[in-house]
C-alpha positions in Angstrom: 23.8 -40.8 265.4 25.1 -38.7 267.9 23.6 -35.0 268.2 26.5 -32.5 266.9 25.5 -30.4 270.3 26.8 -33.0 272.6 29.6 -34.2 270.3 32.2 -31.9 271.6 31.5 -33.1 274.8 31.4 -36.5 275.0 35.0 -36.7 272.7 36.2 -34.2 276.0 35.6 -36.8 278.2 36.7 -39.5 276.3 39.8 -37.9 275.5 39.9 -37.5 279.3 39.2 -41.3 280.0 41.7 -42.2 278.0 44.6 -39.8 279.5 44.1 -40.7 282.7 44.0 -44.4 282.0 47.2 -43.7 279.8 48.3 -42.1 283.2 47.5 -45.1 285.8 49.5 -47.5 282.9 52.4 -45.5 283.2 55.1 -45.8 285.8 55.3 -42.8 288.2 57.5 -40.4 287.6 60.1 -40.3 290.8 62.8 -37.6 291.2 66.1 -39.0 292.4 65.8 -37.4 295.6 62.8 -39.0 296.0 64.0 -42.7 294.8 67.2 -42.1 297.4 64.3 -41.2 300.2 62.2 -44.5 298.9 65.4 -46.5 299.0 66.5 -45.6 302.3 63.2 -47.3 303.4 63.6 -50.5 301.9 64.2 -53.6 304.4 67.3 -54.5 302.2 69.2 -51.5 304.3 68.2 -52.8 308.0 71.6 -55.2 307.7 72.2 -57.5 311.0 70.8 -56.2 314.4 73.8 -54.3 316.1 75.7 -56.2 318.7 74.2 -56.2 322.4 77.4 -55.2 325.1 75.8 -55.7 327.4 75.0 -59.0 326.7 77.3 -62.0 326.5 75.3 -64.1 325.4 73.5 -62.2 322.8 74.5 -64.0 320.2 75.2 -67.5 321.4 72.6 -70.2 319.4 73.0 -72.2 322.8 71.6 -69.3 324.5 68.6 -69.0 321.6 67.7 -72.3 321.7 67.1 -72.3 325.7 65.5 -68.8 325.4 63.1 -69.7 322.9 62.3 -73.0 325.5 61.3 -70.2 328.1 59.1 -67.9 325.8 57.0 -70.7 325.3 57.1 -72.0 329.0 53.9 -71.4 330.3 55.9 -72.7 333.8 57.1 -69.1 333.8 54.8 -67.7 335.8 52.9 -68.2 339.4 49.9 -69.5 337.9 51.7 -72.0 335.2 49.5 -70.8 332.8 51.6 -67.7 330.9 53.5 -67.7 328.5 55.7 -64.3 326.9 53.9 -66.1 323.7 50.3 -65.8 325.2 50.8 -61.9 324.6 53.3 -61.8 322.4 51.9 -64.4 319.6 53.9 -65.2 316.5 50.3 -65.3 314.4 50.0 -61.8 315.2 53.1 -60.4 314.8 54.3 -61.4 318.2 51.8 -59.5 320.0 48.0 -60.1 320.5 45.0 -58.0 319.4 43.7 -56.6 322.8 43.5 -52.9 323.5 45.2 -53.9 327.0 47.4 -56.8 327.5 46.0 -59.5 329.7 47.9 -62.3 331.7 46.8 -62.7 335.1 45.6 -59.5 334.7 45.0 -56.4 332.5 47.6 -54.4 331.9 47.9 -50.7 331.2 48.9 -50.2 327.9 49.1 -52.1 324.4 51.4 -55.4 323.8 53.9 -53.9 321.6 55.4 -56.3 318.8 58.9 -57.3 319.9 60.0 -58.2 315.9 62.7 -55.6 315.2 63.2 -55.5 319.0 67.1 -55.6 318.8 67.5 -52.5 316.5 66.1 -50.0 319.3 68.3 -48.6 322.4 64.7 -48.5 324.6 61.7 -51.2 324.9 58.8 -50.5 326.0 56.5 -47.4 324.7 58.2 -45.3 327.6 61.5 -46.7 327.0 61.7 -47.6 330.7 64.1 -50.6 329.9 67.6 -50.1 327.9 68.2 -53.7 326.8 66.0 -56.8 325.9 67.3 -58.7 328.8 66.1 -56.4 331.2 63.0 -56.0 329.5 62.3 -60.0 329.3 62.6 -59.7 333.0 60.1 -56.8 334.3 57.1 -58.8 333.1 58.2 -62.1 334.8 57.5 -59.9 338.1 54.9 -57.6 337.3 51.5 -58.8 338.9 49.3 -58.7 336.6 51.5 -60.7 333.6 53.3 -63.6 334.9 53.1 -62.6 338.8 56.1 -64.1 340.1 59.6 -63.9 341.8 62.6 -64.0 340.6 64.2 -66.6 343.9 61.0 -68.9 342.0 61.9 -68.7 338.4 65.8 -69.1 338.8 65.4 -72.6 341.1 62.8 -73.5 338.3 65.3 -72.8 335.2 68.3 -74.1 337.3 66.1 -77.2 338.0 64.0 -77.8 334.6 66.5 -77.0 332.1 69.8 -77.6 334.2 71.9 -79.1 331.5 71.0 -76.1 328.7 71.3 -73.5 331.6 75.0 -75.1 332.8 76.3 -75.4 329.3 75.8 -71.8 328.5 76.9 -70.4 332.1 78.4 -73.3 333.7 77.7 -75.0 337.2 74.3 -73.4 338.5 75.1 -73.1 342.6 73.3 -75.3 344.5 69.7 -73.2 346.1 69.0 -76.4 348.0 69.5 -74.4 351.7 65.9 -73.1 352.3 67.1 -71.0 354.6 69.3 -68.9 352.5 67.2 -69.5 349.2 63.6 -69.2 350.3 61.0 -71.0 347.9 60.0 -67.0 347.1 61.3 -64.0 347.6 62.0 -61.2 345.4 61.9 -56.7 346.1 58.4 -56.7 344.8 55.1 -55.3 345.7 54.5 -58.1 347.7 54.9 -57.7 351.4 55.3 -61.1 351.9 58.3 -62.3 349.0 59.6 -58.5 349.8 60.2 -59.0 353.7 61.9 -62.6 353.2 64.0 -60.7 350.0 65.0 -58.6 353.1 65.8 -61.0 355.3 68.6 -62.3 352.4 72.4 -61.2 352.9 73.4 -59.1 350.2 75.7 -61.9 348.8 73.1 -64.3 348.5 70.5 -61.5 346.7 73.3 -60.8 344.3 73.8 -64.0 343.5 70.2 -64.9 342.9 70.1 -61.5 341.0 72.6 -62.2 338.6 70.8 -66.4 337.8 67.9 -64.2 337.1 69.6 -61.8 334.4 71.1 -65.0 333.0 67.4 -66.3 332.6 66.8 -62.8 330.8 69.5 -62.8 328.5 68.7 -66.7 327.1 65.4 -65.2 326.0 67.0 -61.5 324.4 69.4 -64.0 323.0 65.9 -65.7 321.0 64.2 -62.0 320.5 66.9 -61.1 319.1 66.4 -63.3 316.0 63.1 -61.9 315.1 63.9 -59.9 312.4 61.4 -58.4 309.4 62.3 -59.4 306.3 61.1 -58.0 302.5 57.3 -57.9 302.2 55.9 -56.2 298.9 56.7 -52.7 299.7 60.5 -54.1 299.9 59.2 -55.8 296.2 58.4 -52.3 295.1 61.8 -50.6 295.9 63.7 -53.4 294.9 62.2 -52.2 291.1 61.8 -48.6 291.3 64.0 -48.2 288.7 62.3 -50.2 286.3 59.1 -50.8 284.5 57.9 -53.9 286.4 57.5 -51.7 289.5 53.8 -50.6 288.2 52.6 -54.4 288.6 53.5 -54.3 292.2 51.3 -51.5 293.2 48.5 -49.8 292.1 47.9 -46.6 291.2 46.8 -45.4 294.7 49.6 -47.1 296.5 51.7 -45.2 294.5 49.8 -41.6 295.3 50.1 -43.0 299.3 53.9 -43.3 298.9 54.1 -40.5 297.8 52.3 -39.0 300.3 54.0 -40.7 302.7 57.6 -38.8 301.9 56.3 -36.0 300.9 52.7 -33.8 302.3 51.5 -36.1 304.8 55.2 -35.9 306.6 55.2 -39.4 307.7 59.0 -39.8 307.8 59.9 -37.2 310.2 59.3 -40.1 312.7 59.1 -43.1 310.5 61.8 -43.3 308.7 64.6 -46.0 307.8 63.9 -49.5 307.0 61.8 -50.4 310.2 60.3 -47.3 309.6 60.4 -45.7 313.1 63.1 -43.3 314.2 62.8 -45.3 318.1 62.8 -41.6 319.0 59.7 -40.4 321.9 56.7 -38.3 320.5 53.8 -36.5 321.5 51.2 -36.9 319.1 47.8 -35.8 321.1 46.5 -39.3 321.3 43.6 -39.1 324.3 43.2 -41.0 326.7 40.1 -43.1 327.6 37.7 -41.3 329.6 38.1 -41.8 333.2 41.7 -42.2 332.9 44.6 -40.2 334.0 46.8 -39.1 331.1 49.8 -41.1 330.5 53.2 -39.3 331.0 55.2 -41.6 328.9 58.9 -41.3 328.5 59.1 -38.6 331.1 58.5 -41.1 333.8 59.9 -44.1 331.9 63.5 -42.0 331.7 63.0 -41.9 335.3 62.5 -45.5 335.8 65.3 -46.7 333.5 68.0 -44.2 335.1 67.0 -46.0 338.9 66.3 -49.5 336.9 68.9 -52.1 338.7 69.2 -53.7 335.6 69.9 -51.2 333.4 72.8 -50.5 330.9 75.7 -48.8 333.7 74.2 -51.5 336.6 76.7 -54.3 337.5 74.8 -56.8 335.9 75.8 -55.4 332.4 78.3 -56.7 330.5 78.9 -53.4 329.3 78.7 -51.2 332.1 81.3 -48.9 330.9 79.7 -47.3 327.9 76.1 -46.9 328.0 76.0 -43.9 326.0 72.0 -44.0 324.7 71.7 -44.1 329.2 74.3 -41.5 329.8 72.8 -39.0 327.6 69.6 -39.2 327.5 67.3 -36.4 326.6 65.8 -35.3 330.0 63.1 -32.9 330.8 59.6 -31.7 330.9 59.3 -31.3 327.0 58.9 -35.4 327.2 55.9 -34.8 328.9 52.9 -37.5 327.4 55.9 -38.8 324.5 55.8 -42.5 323.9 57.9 -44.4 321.5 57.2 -44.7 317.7 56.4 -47.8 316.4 57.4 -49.8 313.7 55.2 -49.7 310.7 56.4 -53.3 309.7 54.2 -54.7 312.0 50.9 -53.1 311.6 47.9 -54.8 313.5 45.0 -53.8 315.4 44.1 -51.9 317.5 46.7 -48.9 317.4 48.2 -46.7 319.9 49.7 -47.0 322.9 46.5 -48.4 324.9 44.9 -49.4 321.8 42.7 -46.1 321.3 41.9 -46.4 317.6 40.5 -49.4 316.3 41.6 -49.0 312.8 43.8 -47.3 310.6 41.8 -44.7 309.5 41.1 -43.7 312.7 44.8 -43.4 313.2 45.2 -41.1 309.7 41.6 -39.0 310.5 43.7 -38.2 314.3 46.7 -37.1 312.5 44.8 -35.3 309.4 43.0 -33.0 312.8 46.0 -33.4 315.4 43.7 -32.3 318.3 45.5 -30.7 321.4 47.4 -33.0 323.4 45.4 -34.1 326.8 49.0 -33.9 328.9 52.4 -32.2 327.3 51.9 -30.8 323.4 51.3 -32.1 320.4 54.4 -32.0 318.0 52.2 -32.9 314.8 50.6 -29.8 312.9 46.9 -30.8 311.0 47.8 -32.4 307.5 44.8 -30.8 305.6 44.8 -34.3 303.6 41.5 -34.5 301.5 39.6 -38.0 302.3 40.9 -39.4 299.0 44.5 -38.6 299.9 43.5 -40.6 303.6 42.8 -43.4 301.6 45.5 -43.4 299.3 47.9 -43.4 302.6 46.1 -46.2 304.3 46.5 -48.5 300.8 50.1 -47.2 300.8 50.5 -48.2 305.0 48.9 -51.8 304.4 51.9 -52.8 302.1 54.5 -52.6 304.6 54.1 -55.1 306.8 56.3 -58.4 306.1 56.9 -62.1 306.9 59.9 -62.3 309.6 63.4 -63.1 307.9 63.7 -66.0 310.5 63.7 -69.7 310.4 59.8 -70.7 311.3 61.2 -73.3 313.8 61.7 -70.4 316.0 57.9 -68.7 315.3 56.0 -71.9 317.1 56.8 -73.5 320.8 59.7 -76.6 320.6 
């Protein structure tokens, strides 16, 4: 029999036990301010990425089909051995798991996932590109991804897939004159394929220019076709207002959604149903050692403004508007800001180059928010307890979701 002395205390704590598993059965109790702010995160409110002016083809499936052909073409590059897919992988969320990208070479900052791509005004975590065509381009040149020319790619394209390419921008011209159409050339780092570039007349460059946008806007017209759809956070919202919703999270997932509207502030930047605001942030996120600090969109705003492929350039089909290019914020408060990321995509490593290996990392950095190495840090400490950290991290790994599109498209044809 139980000693009288301890009898008061053990019914205390199982009077306790049982209110606090009569707690975790129960469904949370949401406000419907909070229910509208849960909502407004769901995936069923993204709707159909906006239309693309700029490009004509955006949304031709003639123009998909030949662009997904070239993601996959590991022919795209000097070498023949790169692919867009090698960094950008379907298995991982269309973007690999290195803490650098690496083609030909390394790099200097993270592969960002390109699902969700078509919703955002800016690639890139500087937002130095204004369009997914123009984007799909820049690596094609860069050195250390696929390394080569554009004069190169646009006789391979025109060549290799001559019928696709003709049918969606009619007769390709004929590059067969070496002399005006050099096997390489291109305004690139390269002394070489920049000196015969050079030596082009201007009609001939524009005319190469604008086979080499075409090649860009095949594969936007694919990107823009990988789109998130409902994972079980989506589940979740979908039953907020009913009792079912407690068997699709637990108890802590619950405590992390709510800390992710409410005390731990998450929404001031990701917010809406790809839960990013596509808006430039400094968050205080170091550097590695050795390395210079990054000045993000203040150099990217730079570089898309001169970018010859940009929004108001005459390769545009929508050269007239532009008005995420014409009024752009400017200035030295976007000093060390890079992009914010989707949350729909969540894969490690995280940050721009990759600095924390884990999530938690990423919650402990924004539970201190340290002083920024370049620029200032826009987010104030949290003061979340290590329980709460948790909570958020069970909460963060429910968002990420399947894409909405056909899986034909997810491997090479």
């Amino acid at each position: 029999m139980l000693d009288p002395k301890y009898a008061s205390s053990f019914l205390l704590v199982v009077v306790l036990i049982y209110l606090l598993f009569v707690q975790l059965k129960q469904p949370p109790s949401w406000t419907d301010a909070e229910i509208e702010t849960i909502q407004s995160l769901g995936i069923s409110q993204l709707g159909e990425p906006p239309s693309d002016p700029t490009n004509a083809v955006a949304n031709d499936s003639r123009a998909a089909k030949l662009g997904h052909k070239l993601f996959f073409d590991e022919r795209m590059s000097i070498t023949g051995t790169i692919a867009c897919a090698n960094c950008h992988q379907p298995e991982n969320q269309f973007r690999d798991s290195l803490t650098r990208g690496v083609a030909i070479g390394q790099t200097d900052r993270r592969t960002p996932s390109i699902i969700g791509g078509a919703y955002s005004p800016w690639q890139y975590w500087d937002g130095r590109k204004d369009s997914q065509w123009s984007q799909a381009l820049a690596p094609l040149e860069h050195p250390m991804e696929h390394g080569g020319n554009r004069m190169f790619y646009v006789r391979y394209v025109t060549a290799r897939y001559k019928d696709e390419y003709e049918a969606i921008f009619g007769p390709a011209p004929d590059l067969s004159d070496r002399e005006r159409f050099p096997e390489h050339a291109a305004p690139v780092g390269r002394t070489d394929w920049n000196s015969t570039w050079q030596a082009m007349s201007t009609e001939d460059q524009n005319l190469v220019n604008q086979l080499f946008v075409n090649i860009g806007k095949t594969i936007a017209a694919y990107e823009r076709l990988l789109v998130p759809g409902p994972g079980r956070f989506d589940e979740y919202v979908a039953s907020i207002r009913f009792d079912e919703q407690q068997t699709i999270f637990d108890h802590n997932e619950v405590v992390g959604l709510r800390l992710f509207i409410g005390k731990a502030n998450c929404t001031q930047c990701h917010n809406g149903p790809l839960l990013t605001n596509n808006e430039f942030h400094n968050t205080g996120v170091a550097n590695f050692p050795g390395e210079i600090p990054d000045k993000g969109r203040v150099q990217g705003i730079r570089d898309v403004t001169d970018d010859p492929f940009n929004c108001v350039s005459q390769y545009s089909d929508a050269r007239y508007s532009c008005a995420e290019l014409r009024f752009a914020r400017t200035g030295s408060e976007l000093i060390g800001t890079v992009r914010t990321p989707s949350l729909r995509s969540l894969h490690p490593p995280f940050m721009h180059k990759g600095q924390h290996a884990t999530l938690r990392e990423v919650l402990d950095h924004y539970n201190d928010a340290p002083l920024a190495m370049i620029g200032h840090n826009e987010a104030k400490p949290l003061n979340l307890t290590q329980l709460e950290i948790t909570q958020l991290e069970r909460f963060l790994a429910t968002l990420n979701a399947p894409l909405r599109t056909d899986s034909n498209w997810l491997k090479a044809p």
